[in-house]
Each structure stands twice: as structure tokens, then as C-alpha cells.
C-alpha positions as CSV (number, residue, x, y, z in Angstrom):
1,X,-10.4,-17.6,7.6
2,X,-8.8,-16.4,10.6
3,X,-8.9,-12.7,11.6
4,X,-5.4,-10.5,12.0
5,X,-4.3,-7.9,14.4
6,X,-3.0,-5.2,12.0
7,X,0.0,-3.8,13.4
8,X,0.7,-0.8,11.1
9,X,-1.9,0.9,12.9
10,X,0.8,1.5,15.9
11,X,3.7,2.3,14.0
12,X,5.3,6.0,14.1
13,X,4.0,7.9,11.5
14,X,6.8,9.7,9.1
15,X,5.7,13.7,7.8
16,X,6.9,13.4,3.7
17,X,8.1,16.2,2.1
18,X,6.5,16.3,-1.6
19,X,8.8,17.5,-4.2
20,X,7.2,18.8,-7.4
21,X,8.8,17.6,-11.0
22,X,10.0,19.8,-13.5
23,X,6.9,21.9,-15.1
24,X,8.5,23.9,-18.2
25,X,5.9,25.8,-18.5
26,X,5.9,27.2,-14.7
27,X,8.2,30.3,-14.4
28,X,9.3,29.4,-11.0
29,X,9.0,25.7,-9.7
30,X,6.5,25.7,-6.7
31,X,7.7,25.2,-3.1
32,X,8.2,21.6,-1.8
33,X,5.2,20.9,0.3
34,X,5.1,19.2,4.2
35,X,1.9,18.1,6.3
36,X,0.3,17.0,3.6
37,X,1.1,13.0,3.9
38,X,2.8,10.7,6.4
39,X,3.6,7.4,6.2
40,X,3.7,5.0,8.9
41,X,6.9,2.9,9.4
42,X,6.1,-0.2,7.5
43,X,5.9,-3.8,9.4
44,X,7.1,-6.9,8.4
45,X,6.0,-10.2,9.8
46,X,6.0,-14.0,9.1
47,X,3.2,-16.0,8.3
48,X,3.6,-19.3,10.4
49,X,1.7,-22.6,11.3
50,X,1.7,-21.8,14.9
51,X,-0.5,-18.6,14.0
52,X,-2.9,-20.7,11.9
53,X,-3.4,-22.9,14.6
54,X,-4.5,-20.1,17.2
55,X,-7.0,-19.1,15.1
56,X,-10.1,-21.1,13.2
57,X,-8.7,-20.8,9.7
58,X,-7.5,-23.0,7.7
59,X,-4.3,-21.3,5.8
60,X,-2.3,-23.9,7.8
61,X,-2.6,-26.7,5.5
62,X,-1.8,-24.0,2.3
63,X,1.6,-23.0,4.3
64,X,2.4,-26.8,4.7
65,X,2.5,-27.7,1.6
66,X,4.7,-24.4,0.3
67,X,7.0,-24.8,2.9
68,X,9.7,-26.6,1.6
69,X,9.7,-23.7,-1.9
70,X,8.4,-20.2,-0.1
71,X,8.2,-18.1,2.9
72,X,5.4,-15.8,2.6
73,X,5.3,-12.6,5.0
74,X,2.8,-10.1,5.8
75,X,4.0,-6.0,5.1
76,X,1.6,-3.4,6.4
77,X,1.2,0.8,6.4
78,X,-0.8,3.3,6.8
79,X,-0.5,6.4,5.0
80,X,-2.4,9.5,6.1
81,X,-3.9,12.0,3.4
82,X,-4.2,15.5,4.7
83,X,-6.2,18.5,3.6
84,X,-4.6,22.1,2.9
85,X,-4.8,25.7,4.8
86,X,-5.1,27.1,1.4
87,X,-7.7,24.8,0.0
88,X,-5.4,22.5,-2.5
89,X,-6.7,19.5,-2.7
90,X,-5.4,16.3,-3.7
91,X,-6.5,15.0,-7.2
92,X,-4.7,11.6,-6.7
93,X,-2.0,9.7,-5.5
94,X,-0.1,6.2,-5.9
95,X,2.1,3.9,-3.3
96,X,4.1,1.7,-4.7
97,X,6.7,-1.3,-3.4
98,X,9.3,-2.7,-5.2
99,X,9.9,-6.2,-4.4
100,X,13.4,-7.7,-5.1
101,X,16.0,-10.6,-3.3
102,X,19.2,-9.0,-4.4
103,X,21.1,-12.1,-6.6
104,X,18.2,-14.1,-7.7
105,X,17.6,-14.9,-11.2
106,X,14.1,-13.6,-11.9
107,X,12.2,-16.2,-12.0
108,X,13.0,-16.4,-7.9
109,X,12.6,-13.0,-7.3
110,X,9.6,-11.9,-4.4
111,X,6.1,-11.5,-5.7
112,X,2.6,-9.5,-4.2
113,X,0.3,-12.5,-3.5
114,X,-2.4,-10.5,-2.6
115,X,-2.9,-6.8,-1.5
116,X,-5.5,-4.9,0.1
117,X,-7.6,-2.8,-0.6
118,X,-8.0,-4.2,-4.3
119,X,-10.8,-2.1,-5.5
120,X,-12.5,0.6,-3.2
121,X,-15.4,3.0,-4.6
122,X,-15.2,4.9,-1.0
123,X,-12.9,5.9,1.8
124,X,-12.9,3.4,4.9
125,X,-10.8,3.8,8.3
126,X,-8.8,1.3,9.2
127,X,-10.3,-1.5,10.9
128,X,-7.5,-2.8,13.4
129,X,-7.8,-6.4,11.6
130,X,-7.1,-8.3,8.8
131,X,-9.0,-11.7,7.1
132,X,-6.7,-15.0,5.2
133,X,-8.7,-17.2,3.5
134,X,-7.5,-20.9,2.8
135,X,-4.8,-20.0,0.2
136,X,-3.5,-16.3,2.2
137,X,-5.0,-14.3,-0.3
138,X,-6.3,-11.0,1.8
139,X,-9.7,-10.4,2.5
140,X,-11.0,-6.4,2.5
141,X,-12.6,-5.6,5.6
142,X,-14.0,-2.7,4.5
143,X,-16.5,-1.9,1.7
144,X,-15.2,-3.7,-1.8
145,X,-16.4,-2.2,-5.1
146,X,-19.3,-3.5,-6.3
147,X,-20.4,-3.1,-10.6
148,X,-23.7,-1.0,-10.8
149,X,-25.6,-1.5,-13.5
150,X,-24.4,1.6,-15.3
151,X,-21.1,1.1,-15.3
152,X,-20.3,4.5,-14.5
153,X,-19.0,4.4,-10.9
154,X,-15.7,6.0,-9.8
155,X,-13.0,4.1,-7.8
156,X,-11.3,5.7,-4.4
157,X,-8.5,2.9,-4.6
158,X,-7.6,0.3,-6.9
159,X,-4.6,-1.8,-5.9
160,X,-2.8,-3.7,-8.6
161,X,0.4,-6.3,-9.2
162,X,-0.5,-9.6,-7.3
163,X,1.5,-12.0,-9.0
164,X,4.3,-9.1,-9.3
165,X,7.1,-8.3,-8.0
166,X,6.3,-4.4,-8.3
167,X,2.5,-4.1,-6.6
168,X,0.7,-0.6,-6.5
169,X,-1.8,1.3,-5.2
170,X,-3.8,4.3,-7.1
171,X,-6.2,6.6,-5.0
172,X,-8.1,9.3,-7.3
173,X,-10.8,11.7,-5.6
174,X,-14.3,12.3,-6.4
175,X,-16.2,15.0,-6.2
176,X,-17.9,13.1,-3.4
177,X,-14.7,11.3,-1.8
178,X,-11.9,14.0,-1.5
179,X,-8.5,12.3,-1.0
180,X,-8.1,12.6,2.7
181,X,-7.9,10.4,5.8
182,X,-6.1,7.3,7.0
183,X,-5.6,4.3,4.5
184,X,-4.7,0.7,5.7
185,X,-2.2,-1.2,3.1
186,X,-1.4,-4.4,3.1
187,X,0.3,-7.0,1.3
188,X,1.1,-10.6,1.6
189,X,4.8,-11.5,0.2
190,X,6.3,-14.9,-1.2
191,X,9.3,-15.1,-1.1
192,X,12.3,-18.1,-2.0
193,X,12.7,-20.1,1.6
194,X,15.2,-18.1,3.6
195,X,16.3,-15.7,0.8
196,X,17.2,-12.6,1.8
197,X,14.4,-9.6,0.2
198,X,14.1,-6.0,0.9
199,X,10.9,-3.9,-0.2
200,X,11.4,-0.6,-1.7
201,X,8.6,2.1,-1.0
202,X,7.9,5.0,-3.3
203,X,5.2,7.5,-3.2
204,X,3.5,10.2,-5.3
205,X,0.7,12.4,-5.5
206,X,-0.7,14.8,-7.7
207,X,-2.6,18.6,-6.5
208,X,-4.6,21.2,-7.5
209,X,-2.9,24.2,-7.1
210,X,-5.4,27.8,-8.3
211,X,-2.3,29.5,-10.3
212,X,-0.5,26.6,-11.5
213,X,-3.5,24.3,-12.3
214,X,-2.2,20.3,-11.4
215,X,1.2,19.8,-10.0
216,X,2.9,16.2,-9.4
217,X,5.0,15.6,-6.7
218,X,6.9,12.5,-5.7
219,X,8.1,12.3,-2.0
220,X,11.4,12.3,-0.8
221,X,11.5,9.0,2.2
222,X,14.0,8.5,4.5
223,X,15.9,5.5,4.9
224,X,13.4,3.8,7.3
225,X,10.5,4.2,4.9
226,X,12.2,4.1,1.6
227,X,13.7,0.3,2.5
228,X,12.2,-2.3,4.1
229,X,14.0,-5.2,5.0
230,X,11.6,-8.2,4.6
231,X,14.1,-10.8,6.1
């Protein structure tokens, strides 16, 4: 396994403005809310041989062999969760990526091979570093979820979709884990050799307002954040 600078943790952060769907039962839709999350601008970068070989891992040999079918890149954020003036929190939230290489049957279309976090009972701050093991699937630096014997435990993050072309992440809060603070993302792309992909970014959350009850909102992106050009 080789460790990997993570780069997201230097790119400009983006204010969203959350839009809330249509309630019919509200009399008035609520305002459209701002300061509550950013998004850094997502990076893209290739996974090559030459990086493999700085390092003491072995996901050279894995690349090798998949060279002459896939390209696999490395797409990384961070998204910022932040708390209200008038006390309404956050009860959950999702980021999702849409993978897609615009005139490709679907069988060649891009897929999530691995994502991190995958499973995350707590909040952890970004470390500044990523792990590959042999076959580039991510490795969490932080603190991985772990069964208890109850069963009963609550996850902060789950990510899901490797293997898909349309990967997720889902963050609920806890009554001990409120949904706030920085959150590392990353995923690992395969992509057809020298096809052309784009990623699209969506994201949504869900608060606790004291009148209204819960209110969704999905966030209006701009341009920069809402596609990624992969290559």
C-alpha cells in the first residue's frame, strides 16, 4: 500500500445555496438557505506506474495488467457541514456523482471502484492522505465501523455504488454526532482507455426547522462543481 497526498484538502471551497422542494402542506415555501454547506472544487487525477513506483506499494503490477482496457483516476472533495444561528440542525444529507462517457454503450460506461469513507459510525477530519492497496481499492484512514455485539449502532456515513456508475454518499446525525464539520471524499474511477468521461455532482440535505418540522433541500452548484471533467 502506498500512502496519497490528498489534494482536495487545498481546493477553493464553493458556499451552496440550498433550495427547499415543494412542501404542500407549508403555506409559504421557506427561504433558500446559504452558509450552511460548501463544497470544495473537486480534483481529478491519474493513477500512473511512475506514482506506484515512488512509493512502497504494490498497485503497479494491478495497473499493468489493466492497461491496455482501463484508465482508472482518483476524484476527491471535501464538503463542509455547518451549524445554524437559529439552532436548525442538519438531520442528514447525501453527495452523489454521476459517472457517464458521453457515446458509450453501457457496458463501457465509468464505474466507482472504490470510495471512501465506506462505513463511518463517527465524524473524522480529514487526514491530508490517502492508502491503495494491491488492486486500488481505497483504504479509510480514519475510524471504519466496526459490528458491536448488539447490533444497534448508528452510522455517520455510509458510502455506496462501487461497481457503479452512480456512487453515493449518506451522512445521518446522531444524537451524539450532529452533522457538522469537514468530510474527505474520495473515489477511485475506471474508466475505457482514453475515453472521454465527465462526473456529475449533486447534493442534498435534509433540516430541522421548529415551525415547519423537516425540510429537504437539494443545492443549486455551479458549473465548476456541478461537472467534472474526468479526462
Amino acid at each position: 500500500m502506498i500512502p496519497l497526498d490528498h489534494p482536495a484538502g487545498t481546493a477553493t471551497p464553493h458556499d451552496l445555496t440550498l433550495l427547499p422542494t415543494l412542501l404542500l402542506q407549508a403555506p409559504a415555501p421557506p427561504p433558500p438557505l446559504t452558509g450552511r454547506i460548501s463544497l470544495g472544487t473537486p480534483v481529478v487525477r491519474p493513477l500512473t506506474g511512475a506514482q506506484a513506483a515512488e512509493g512502497d506499494g504494490d498497485w503497479g503490477a494491478f495497473l499493468e495488467s489493466e492497461a491496455d482496457r482501463y484508465d482508472y483516476l482518483l476524484l476527491s472533495l471535501v464538503c463542509s457541514f455547518r451549524p445554524s444561528a437559529d439552532g436548525a440542525p442538519f438531520t442528514d444529507a447525501g453527495i452523489g456523482i454521476r459517472l457517464e462517457a458521453p457515446g458509450l454503450p453501457a457496458d463501457r460506461q465509468p464505474i466507482a471502484w472504490s470510495l471512501s469513507p465506506k462505513r463511518r459510525a463517527v465524524p473524522v477530519a480529514p487526514s491530508g492522505s490517502l492508502t491503495l492497496s494491491a488492486n486500488l481499492m481505497l483504504v479509510d484512514a480514519g475510524v471504519e465501523y466496526t459490528p458491536g455485539g448488539g447490533g444497534q449502532e448508528k452510522l455517520f456515513v455510509v458510502g455506496m455504488g462501487e461497481r457503479d456508475s452512480d456512487p453515493e454518499w449518506r451522512f445521518t446525525a446522531t444524537p451524539d454526532t450532529p452533522l457538522v464539520g469537514d468530510e474527505a471524499l474520495a473515489l477511485i474511477v475506471r474508466t475505457p482507455v482514453g475515453a472521454p468521461a465527465h462526473a456529475l455532482v449533486t447534493v442534498a440535505a435534509t433540516v430541522r426547522q421548529r415551525r415547519l418540522g423537516l425540510i429537504p433541500y437539494c443545492a443549486e452548484l455551479p458549473p465548476a462543481l456541478r461537472t467534472v471533467t474526468l479526462r
